[in-house]
C-alpha positions as CSV (number, residue, x, y, z in Angstrom):
1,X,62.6,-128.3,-62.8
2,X,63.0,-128.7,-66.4
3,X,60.3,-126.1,-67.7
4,X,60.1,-126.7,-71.5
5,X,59.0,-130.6,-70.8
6,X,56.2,-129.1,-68.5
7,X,52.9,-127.9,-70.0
8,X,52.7,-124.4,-71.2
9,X,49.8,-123.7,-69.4
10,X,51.6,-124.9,-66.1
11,X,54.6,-122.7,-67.1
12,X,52.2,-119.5,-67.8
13,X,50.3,-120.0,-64.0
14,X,53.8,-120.1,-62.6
15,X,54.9,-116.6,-64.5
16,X,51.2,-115.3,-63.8
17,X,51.5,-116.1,-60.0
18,X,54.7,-114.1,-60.1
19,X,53.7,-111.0,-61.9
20,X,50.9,-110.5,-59.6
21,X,52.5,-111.1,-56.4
22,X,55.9,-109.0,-57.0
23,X,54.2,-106.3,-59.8
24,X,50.4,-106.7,-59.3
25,X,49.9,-107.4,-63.3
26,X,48.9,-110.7,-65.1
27,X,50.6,-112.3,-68.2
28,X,47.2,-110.4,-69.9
29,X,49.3,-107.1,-69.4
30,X,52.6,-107.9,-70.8
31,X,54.3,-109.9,-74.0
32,X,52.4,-113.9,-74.6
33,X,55.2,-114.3,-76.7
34,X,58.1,-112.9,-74.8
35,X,57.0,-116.2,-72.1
36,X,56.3,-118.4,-75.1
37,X,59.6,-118.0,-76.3
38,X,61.0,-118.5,-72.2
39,X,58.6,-121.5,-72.3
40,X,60.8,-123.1,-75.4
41,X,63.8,-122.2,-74.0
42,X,63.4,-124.2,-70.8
43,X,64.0,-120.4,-68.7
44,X,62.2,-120.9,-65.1
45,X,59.3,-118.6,-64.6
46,X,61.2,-116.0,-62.2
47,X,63.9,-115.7,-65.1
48,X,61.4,-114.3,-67.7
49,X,59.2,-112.4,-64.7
50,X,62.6,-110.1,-64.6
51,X,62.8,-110.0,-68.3
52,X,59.6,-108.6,-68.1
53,X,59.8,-106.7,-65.8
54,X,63.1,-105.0,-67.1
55,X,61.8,-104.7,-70.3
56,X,58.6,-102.6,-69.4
57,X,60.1,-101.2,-66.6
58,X,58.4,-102.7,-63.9
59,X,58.6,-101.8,-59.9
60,X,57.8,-103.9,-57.6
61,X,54.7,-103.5,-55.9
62,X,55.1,-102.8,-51.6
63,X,54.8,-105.6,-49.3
64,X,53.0,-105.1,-46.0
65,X,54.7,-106.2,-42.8
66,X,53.0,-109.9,-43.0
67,X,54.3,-109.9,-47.0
């Protein structure tokens, strides 16, 4: 999937979903423009979840046995 050409809301939902599920934050906690600028560069949402998370140091939250 082509992200640029998709929404930006649609993009942010994608990068929210991931943040929660692998760091329990939101996009509210980190960098809008930092996934703006992913947005506009057509970067799929997991691409810029690592940016993110490398670039604030991130660790991933624990699964349980069902996760």
């Amino acid at each position: 999937m082509i992200w640029q050409y998709r929404p930006f809301i649609e993009y942010l939902n994608a990068v929210d979903d991931l943040l929660e599920s692998r760091y329990g934050i939101t996009s509210n906690d980190t960098n809008l423009d930092m996934i703006a600028a992913g947005h506009e560069a057509g970067e799929a949402p997991v691409e810029i979840v690592e940016q993110i998370a490398e670039k604030y140091d991130l660790e991933r939250i624990a699964r349980g046995v069902y996760g």
